[in-house]
PyMOL CGO cylinders between C-alpha atoms (Angstrom):
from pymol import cmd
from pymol.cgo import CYLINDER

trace = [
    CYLINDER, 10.06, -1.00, 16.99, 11.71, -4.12, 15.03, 0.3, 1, 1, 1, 1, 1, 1,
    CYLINDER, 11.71, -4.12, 15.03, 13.96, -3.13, 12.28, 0.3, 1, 1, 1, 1, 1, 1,
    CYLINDER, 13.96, -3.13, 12.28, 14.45, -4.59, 9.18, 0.3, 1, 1, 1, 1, 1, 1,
    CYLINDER, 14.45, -4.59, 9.18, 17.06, -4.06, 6.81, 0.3, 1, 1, 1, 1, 1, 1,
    CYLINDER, 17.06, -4.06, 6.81, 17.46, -6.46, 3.78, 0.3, 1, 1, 1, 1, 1, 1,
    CYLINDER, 17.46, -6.46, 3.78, 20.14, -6.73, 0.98, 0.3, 1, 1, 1, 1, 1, 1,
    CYLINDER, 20.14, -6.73, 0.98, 19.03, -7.87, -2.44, 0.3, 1, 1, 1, 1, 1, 1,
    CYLINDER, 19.03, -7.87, -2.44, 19.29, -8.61, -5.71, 0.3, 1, 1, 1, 1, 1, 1,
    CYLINDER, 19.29, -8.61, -5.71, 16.41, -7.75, -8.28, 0.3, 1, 1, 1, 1, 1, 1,
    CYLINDER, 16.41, -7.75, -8.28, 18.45, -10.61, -10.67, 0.3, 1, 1, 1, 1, 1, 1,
    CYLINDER, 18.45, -10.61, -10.67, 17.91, -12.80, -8.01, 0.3, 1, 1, 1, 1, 1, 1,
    CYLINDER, 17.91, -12.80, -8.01, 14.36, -14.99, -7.13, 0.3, 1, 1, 1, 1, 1, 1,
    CYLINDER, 14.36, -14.99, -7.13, 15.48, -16.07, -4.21, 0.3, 1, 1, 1, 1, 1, 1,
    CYLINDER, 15.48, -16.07, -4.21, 15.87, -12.36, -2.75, 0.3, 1, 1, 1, 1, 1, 1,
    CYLINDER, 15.87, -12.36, -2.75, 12.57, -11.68, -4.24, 0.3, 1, 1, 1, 1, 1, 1,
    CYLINDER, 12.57, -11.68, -4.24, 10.60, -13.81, -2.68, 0.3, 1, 1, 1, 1, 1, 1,
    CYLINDER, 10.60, -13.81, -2.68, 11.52, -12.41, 0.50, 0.3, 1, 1, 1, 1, 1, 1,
    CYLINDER, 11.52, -12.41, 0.50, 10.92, -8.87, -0.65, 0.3, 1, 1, 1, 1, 1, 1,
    CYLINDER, 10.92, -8.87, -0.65, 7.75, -9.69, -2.11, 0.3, 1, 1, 1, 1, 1, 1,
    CYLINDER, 7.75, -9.69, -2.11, 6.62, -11.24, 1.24, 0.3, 1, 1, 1, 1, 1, 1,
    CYLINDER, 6.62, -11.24, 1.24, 7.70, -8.46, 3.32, 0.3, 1, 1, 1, 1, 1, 1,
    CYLINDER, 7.70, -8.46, 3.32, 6.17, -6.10, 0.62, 0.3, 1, 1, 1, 1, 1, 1,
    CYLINDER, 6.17, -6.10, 0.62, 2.59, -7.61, 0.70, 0.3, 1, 1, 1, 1, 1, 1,
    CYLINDER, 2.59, -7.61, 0.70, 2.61, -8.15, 4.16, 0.3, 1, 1, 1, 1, 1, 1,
    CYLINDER, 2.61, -8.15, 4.16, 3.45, -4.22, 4.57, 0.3, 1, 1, 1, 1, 1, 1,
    CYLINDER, 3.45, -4.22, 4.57, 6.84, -5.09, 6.91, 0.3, 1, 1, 1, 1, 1, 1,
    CYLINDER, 6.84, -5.09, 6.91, 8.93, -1.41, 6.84, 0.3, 1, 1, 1, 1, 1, 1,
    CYLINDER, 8.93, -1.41, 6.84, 12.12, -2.01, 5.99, 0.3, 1, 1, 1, 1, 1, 1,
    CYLINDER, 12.12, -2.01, 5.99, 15.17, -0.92, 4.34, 0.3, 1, 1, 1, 1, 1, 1,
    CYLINDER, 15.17, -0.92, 4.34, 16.22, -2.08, 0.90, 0.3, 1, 1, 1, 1, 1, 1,
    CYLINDER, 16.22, -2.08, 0.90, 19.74, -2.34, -0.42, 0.3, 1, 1, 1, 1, 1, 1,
    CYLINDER, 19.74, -2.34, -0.42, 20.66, -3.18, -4.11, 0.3, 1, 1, 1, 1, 1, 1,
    CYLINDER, 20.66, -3.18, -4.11, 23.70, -6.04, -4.08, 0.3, 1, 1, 1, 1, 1, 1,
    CYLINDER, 23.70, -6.04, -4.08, 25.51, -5.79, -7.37, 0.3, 1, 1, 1, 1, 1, 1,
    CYLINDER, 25.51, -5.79, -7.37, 25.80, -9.75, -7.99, 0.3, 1, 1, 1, 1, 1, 1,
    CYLINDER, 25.80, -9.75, -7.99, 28.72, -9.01, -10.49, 0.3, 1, 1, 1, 1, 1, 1,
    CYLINDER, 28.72, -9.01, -10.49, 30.83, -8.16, -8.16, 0.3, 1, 1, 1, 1, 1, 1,
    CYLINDER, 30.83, -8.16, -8.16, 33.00, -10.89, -6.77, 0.3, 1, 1, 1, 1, 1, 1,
    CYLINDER, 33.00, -10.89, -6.77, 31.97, -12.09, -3.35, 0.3, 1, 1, 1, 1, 1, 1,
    CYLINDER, 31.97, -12.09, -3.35, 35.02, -10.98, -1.52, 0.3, 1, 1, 1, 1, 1, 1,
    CYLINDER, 35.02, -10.98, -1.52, 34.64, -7.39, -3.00, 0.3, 1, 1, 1, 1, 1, 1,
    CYLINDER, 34.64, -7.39, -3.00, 30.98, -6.72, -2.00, 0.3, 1, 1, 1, 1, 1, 1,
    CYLINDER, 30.98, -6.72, -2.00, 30.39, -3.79, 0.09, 0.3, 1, 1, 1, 1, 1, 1,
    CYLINDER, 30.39, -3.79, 0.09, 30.28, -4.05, 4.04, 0.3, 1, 1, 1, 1, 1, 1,
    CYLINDER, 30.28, -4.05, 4.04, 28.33, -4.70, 6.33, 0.3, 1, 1, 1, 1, 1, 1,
    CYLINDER, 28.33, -4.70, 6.33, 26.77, -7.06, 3.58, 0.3, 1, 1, 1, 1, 1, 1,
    CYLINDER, 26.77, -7.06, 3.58, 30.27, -8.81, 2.97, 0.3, 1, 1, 1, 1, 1, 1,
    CYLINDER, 30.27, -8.81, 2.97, 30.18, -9.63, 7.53, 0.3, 1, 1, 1, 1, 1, 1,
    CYLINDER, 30.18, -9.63, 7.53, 27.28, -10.25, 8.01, 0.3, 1, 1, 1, 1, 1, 1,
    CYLINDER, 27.28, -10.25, 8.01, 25.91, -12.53, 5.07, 0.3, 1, 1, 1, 1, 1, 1,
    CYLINDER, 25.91, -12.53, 5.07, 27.52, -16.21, 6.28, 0.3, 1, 1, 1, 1, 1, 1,
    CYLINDER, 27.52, -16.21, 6.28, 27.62, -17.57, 2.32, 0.3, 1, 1, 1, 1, 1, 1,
    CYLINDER, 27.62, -17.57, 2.32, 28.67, -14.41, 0.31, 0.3, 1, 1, 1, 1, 1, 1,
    CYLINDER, 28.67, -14.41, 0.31, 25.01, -14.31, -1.15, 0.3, 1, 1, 1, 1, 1, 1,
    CYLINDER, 25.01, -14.31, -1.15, 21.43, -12.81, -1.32, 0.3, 1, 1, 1, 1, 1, 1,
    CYLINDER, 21.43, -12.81, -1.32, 19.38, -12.18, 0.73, 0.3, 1, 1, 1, 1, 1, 1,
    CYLINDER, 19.38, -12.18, 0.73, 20.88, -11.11, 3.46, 0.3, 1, 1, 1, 1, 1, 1,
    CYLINDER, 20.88, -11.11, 3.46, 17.74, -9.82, 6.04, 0.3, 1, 1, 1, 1, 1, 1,
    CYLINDER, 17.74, -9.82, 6.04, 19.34, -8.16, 9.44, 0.3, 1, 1, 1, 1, 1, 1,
    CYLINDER, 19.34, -8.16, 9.44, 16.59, -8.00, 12.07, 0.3, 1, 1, 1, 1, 1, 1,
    CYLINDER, 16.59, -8.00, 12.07, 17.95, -5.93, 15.13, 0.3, 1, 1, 1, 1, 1, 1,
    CYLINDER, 17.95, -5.93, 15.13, 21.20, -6.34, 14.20, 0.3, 1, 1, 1, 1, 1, 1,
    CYLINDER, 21.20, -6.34, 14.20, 20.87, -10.22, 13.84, 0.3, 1, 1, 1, 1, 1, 1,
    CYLINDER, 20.87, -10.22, 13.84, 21.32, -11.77, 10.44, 0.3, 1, 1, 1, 1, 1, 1,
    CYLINDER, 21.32, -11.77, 10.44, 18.92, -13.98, 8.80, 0.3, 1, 1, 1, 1, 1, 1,
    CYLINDER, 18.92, -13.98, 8.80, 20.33, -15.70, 5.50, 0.3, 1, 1, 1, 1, 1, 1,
    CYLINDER, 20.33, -15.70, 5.50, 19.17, -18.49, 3.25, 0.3, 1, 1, 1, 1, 1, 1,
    CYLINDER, 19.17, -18.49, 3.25, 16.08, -17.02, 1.29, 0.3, 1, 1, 1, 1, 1, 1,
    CYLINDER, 16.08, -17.02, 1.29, 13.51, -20.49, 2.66, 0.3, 1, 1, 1, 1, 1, 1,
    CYLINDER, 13.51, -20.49, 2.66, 14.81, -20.46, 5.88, 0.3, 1, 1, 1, 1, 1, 1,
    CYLINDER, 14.81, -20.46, 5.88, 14.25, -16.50, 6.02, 0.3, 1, 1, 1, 1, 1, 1,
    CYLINDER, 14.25, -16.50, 6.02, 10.64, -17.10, 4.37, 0.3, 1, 1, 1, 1, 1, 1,
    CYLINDER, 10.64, -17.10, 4.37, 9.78, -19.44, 7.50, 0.3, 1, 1, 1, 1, 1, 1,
    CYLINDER, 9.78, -19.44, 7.50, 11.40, -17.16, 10.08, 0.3, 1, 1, 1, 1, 1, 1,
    CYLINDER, 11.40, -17.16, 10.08, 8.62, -14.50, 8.81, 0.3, 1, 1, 1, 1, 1, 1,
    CYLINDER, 8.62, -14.50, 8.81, 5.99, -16.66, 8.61, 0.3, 1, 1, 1, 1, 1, 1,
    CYLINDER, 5.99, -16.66, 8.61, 6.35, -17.30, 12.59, 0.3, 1, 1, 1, 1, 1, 1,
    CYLINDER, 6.35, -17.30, 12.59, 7.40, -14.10, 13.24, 0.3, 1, 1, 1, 1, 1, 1,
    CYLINDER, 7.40, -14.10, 13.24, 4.55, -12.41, 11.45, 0.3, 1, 1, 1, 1, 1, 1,
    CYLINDER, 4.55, -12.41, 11.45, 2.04, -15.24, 12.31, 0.3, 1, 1, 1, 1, 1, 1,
    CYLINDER, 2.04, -15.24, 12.31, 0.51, -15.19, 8.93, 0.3, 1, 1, 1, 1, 1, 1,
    CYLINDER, 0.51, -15.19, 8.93, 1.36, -16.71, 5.58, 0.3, 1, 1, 1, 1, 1, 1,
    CYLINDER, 1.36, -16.71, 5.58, 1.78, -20.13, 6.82, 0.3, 1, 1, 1, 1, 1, 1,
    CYLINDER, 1.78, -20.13, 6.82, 2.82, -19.01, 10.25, 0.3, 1, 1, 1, 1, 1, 1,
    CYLINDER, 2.82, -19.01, 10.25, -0.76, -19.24, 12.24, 0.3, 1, 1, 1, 1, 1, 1,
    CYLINDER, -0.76, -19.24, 12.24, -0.32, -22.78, 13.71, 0.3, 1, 1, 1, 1, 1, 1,
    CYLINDER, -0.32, -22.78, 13.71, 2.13, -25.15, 13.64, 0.3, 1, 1, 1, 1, 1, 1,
    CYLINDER, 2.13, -25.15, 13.64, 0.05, -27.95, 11.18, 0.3, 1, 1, 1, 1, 1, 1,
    CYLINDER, 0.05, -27.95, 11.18, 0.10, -24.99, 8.31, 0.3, 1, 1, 1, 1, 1, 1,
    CYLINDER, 0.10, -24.99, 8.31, 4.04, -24.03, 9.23, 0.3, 1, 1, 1, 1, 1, 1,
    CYLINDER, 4.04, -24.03, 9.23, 4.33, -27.92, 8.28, 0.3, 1, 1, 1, 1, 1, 1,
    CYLINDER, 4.33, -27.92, 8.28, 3.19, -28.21, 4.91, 0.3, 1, 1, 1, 1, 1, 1,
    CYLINDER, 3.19, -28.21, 4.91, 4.30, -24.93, 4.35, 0.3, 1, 1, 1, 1, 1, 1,
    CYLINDER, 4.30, -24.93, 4.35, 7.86, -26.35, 4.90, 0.3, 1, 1, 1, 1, 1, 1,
    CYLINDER, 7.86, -26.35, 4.90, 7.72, -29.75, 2.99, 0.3, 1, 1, 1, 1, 1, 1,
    CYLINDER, 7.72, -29.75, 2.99, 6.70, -27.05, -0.33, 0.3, 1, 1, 1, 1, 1, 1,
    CYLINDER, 6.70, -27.05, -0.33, 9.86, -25.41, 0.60, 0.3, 1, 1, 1, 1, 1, 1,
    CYLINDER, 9.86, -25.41, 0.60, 12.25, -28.13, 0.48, 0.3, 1, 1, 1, 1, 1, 1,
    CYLINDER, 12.25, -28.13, 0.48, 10.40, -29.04, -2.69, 0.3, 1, 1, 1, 1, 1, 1,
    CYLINDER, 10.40, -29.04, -2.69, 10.66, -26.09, -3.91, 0.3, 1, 1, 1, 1, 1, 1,
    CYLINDER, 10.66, -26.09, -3.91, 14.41, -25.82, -3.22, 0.3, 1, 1, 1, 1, 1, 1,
    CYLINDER, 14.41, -25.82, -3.22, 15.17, -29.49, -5.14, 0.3, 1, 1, 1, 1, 1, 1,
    CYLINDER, 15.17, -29.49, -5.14, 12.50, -28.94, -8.25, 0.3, 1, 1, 1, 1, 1, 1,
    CYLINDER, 12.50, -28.94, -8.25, 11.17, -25.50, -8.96, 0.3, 1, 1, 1, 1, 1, 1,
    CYLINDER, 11.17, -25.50, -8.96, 14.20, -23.30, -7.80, 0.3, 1, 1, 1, 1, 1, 1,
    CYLINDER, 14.20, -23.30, -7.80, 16.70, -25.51, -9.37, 0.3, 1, 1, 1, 1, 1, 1,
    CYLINDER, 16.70, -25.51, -9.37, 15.13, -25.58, -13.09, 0.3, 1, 1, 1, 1, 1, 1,
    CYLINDER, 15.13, -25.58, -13.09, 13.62, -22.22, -13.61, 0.3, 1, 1, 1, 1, 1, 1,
    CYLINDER, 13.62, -22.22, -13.61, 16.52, -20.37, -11.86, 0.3, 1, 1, 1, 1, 1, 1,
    CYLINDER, 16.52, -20.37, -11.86, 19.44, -22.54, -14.18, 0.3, 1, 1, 1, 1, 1, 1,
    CYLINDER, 19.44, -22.54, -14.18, 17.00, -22.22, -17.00, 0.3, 1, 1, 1, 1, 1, 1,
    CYLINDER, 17.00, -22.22, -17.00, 16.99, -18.48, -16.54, 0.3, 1, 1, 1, 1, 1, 1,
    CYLINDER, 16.99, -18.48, -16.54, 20.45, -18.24, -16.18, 0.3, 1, 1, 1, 1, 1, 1,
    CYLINDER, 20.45, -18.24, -16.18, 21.40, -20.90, -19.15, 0.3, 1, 1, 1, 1, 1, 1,
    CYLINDER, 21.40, -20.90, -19.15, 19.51, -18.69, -21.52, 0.3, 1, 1, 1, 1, 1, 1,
    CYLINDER, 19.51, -18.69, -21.52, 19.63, -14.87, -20.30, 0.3, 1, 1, 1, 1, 1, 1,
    CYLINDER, 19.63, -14.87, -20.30, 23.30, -14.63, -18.44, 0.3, 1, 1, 1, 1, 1, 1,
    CYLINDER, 23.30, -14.63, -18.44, 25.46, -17.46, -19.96, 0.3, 1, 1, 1, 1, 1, 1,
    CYLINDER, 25.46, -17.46, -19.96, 27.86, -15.66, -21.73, 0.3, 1, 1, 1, 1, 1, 1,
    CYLINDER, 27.86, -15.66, -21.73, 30.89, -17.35, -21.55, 0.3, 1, 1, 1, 1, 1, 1,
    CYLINDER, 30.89, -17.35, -21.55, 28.70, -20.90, -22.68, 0.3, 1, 1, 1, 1, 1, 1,
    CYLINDER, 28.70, -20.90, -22.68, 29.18, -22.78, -19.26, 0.3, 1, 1, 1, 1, 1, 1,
    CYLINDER, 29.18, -22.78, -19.26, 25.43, -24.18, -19.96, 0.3, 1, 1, 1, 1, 1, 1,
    CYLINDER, 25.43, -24.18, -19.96, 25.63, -26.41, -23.14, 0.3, 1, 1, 1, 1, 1, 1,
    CYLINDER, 25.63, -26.41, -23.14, 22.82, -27.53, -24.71, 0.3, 1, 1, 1, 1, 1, 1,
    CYLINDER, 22.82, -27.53, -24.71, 22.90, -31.05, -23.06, 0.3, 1, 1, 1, 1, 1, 1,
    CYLINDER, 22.90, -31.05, -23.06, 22.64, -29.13, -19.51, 0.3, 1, 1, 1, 1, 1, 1,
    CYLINDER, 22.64, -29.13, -19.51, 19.79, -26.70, -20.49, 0.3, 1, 1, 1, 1, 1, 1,
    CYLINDER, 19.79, -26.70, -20.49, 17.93, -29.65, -22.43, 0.3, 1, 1, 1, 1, 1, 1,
    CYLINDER, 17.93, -29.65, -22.43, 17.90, -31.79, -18.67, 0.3, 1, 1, 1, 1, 1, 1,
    CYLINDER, 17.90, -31.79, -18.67, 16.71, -28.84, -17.08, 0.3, 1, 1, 1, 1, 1, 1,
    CYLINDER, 16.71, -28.84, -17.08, 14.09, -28.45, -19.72, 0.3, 1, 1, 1, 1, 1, 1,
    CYLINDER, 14.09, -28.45, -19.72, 13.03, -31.57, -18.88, 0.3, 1, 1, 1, 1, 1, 1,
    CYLINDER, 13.03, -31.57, -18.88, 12.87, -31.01, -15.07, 0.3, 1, 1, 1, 1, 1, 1,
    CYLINDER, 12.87, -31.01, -15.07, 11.07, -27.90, -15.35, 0.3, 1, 1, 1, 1, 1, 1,
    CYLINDER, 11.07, -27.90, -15.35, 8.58, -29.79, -17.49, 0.3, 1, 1, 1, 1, 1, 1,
    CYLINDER, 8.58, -29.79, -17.49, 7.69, -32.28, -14.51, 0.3, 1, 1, 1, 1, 1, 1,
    CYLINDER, 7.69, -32.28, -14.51, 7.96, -29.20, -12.03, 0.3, 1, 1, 1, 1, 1, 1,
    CYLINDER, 7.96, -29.20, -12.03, 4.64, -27.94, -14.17, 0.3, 1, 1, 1, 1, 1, 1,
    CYLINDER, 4.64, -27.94, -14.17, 3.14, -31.24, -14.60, 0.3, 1, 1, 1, 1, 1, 1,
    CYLINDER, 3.14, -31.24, -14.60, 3.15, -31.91, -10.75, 0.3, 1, 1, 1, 1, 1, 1,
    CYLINDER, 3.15, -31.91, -10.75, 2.05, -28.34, -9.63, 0.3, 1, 1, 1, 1, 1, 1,
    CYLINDER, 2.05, -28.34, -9.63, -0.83, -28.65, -12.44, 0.3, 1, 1, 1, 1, 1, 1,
    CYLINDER, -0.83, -28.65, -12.44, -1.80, -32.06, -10.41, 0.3, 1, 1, 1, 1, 1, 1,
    CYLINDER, -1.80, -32.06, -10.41, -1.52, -30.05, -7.07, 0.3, 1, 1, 1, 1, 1, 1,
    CYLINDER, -1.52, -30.05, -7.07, -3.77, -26.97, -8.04, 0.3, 1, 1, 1, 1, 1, 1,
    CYLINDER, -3.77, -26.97, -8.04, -6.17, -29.16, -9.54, 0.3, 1, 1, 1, 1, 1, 1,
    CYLINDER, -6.17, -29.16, -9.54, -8.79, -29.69, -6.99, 0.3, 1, 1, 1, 1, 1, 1,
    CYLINDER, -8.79, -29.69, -6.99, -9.65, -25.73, -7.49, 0.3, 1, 1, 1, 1, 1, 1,
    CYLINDER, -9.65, -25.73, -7.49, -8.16, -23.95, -4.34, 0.3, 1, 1, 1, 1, 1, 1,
    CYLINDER, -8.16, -23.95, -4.34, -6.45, -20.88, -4.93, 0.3, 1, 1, 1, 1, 1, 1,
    CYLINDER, -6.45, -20.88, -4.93, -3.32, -21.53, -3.57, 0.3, 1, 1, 1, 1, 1, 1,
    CYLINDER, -3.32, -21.53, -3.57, -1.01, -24.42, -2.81, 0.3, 1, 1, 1, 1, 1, 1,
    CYLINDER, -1.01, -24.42, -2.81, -2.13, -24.95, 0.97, 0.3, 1, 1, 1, 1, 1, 1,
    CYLINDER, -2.13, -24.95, 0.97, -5.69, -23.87, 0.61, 0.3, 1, 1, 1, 1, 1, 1,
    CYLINDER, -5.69, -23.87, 0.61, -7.33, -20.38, -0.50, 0.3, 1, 1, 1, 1, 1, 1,
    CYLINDER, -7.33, -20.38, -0.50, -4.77, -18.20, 1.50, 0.3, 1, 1, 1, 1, 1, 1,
    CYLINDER, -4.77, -18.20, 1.50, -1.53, -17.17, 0.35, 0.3, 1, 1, 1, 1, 1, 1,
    CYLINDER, -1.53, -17.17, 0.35, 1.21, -18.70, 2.19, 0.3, 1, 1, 1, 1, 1, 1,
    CYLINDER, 1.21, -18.70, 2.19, 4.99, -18.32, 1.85, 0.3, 1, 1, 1, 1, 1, 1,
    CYLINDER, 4.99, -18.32, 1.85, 4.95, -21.30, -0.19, 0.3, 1, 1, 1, 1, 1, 1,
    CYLINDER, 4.95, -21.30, -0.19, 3.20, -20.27, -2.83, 0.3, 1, 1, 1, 1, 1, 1,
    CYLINDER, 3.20, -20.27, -2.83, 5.99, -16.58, -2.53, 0.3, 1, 1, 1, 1, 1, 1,
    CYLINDER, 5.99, -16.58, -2.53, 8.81, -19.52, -2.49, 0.3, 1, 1, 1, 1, 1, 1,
    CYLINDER, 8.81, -19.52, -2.49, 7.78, -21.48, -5.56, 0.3, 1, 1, 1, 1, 1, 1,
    CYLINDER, 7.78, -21.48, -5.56, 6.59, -18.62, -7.67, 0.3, 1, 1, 1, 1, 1, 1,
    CYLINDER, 6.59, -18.62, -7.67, 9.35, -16.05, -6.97, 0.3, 1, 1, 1, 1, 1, 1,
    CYLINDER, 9.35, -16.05, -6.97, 11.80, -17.14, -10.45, 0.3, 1, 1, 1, 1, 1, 1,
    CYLINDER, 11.80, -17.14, -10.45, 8.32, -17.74, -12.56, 0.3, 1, 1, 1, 1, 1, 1,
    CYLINDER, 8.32, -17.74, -12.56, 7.66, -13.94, -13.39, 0.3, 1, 1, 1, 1, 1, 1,
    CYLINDER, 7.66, -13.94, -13.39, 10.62, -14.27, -15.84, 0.3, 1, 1, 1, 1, 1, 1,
    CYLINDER, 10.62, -14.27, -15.84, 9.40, -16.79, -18.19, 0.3, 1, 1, 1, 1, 1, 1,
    CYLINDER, 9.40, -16.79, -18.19, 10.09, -14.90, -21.33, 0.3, 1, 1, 1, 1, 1, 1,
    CYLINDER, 10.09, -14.90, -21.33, 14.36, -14.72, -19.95, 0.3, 1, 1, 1, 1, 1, 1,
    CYLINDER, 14.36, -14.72, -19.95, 13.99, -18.86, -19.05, 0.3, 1, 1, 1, 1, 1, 1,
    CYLINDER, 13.99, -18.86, -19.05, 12.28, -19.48, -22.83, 0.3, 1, 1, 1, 1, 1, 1,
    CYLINDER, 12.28, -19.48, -22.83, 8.91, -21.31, -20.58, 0.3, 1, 1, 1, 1, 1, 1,
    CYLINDER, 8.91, -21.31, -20.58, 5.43, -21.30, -20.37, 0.3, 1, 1, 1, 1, 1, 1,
    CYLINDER, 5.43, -21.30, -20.37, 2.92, -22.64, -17.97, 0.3, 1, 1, 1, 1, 1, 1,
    CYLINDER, 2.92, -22.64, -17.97, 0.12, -24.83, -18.02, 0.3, 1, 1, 1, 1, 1, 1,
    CYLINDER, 0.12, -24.83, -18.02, -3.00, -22.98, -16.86, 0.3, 1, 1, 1, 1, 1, 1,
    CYLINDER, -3.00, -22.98, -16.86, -3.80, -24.06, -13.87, 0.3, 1, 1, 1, 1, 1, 1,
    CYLINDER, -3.80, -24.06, -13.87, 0.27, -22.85, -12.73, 0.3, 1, 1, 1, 1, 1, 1,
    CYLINDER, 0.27, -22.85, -12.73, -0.54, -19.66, -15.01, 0.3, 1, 1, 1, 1, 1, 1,
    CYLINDER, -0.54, -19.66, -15.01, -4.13, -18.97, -12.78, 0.3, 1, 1, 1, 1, 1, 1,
    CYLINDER, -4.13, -18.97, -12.78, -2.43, -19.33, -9.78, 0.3, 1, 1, 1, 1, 1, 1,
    CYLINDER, -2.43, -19.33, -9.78, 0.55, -17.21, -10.85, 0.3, 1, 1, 1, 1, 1, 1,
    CYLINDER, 0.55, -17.21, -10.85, -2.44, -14.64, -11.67, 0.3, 1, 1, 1, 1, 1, 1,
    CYLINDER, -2.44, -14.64, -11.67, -3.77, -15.04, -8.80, 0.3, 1, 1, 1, 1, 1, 1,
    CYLINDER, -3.77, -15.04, -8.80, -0.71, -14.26, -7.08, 0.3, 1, 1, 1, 1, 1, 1,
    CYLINDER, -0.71, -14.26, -7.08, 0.40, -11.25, -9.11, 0.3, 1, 1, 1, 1, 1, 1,
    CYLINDER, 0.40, -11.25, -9.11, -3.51, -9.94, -8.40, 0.3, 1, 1, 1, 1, 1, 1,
    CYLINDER, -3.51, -9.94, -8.40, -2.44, -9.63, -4.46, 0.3, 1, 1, 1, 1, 1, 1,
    CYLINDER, -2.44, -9.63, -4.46, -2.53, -6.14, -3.21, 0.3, 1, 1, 1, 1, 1, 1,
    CYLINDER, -2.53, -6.14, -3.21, 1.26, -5.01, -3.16, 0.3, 1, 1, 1, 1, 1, 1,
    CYLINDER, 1.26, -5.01, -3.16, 2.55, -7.36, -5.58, 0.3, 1, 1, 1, 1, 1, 1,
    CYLINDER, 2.55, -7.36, -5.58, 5.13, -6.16, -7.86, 0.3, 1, 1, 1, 1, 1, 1,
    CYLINDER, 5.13, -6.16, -7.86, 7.35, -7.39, -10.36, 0.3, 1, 1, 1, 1, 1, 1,
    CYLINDER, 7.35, -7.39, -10.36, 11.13, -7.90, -9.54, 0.3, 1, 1, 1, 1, 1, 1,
    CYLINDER, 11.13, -7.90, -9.54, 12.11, -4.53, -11.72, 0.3, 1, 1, 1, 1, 1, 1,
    CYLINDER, 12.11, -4.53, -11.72, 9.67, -2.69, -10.34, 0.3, 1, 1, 1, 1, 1, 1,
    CYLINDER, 9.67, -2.69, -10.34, 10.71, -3.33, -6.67, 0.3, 1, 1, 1, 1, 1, 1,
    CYLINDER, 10.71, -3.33, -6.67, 11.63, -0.51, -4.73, 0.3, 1, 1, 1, 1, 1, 1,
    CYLINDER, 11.63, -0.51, -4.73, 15.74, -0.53, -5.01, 0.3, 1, 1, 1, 1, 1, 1,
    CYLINDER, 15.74, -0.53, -5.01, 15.54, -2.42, -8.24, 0.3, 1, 1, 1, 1, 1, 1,
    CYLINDER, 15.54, -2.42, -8.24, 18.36, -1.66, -10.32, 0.3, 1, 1, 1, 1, 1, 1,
    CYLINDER, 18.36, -1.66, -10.32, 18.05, -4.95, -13.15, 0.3, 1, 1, 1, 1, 1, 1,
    CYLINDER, 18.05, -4.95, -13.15, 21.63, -5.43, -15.19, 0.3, 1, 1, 1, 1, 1, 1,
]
cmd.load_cgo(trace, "trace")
């Protein structure tokens, strides 16, 4: 039997969107809490060997390390054959969402987040937050656009791991100071309505600062 063991962060979207996948799509595996306040250098082994940047999540499948939360999201997908991984025309368009996803989404909401909830020493000025503001504001005008020919999700009415990619910082909007149109707040419903779905602190493991 495969074995999964994956290192985390419950601070951290990008680790929860691969829990969250392997969580709804009922992958066993073992869960280890990565205290992101620790320097990078001083985190615990095996994490500290095996994780090639020094960051979360870190997924070790038979003893061979995944990293790079996207690139882990499309190894499941064709390992798992579902969530975008059933042919290779839906693996496609599930990857040009995650490079968006990566440049628009991922970028504002997560520096939001972090500009308003974890900035103490003031590194984010109010120039900085006020451009990602503005980015994040486009972000939710163009997924509006995209979910507004009435499918459920972004590639059709299946859950895919692009819709786990873009949504995994968006369940914090109350740390990031956001809201969503409704179309992006349906779908986020939607999403959160999917047997198995929990919320980053209520993750098995979760241990939130």
């Amino acid at each position: 039997m495969t074995q999964f063991v994956l290192y985390g962060s419950c601070e951290s979207g990008h680790s929860y969107k691969v829990q969250l996948l392997m969580t709804l799509a009922g992958v066993p595996h073992d869960y280890h809490e990565v205290d992101l306040r620790i320097a990078r250098g001083d985190r615990p082994e095996p994490f500290r060997s095996l994780a090639r940047y020094g960051e979360v999540p870190l997924l070790v499948q038979d003893g061979q390390p995944y990293v790079q939360s996207n690139a882990i999201l499309l190894h499941l997908a064709e390992y798992l054959k579902a969530y975008g991984g059933e042919t290779p025309e839906r693996l496609e368009r599930v990857r040009e969402w995650l490079f968006w996803e990566a440049n628009r989404v991922g970028l504002s909401m997560a520096h939001l987040r972090y500009g308003q909830e974890f900035d103490d020493e003031g590194a984010y000025g109010p120039e900085v937050l006020r451009w990602f503001r503005r980015r994040f504001g486009a972000d939710m005008v163009r997924l509006e656009e995209e979910l507004a020919d009435g499918r459920a999700f972004l590639l059709d009415d299946t859950v895919s791991v692009a819709d786990i990619s873009l949504c995994s910082y968006m369940y914090w909007p109350e740390q990031a100071g956001v809201s969503y149109p409704p179309l992006v707040q349906a779908w986020l419903d939607r999403i959160a309505a999917l047997p198995g779905w929990k919320h980053p602190y209520d993750m098995p493991g979760a241990a939130p600062w």
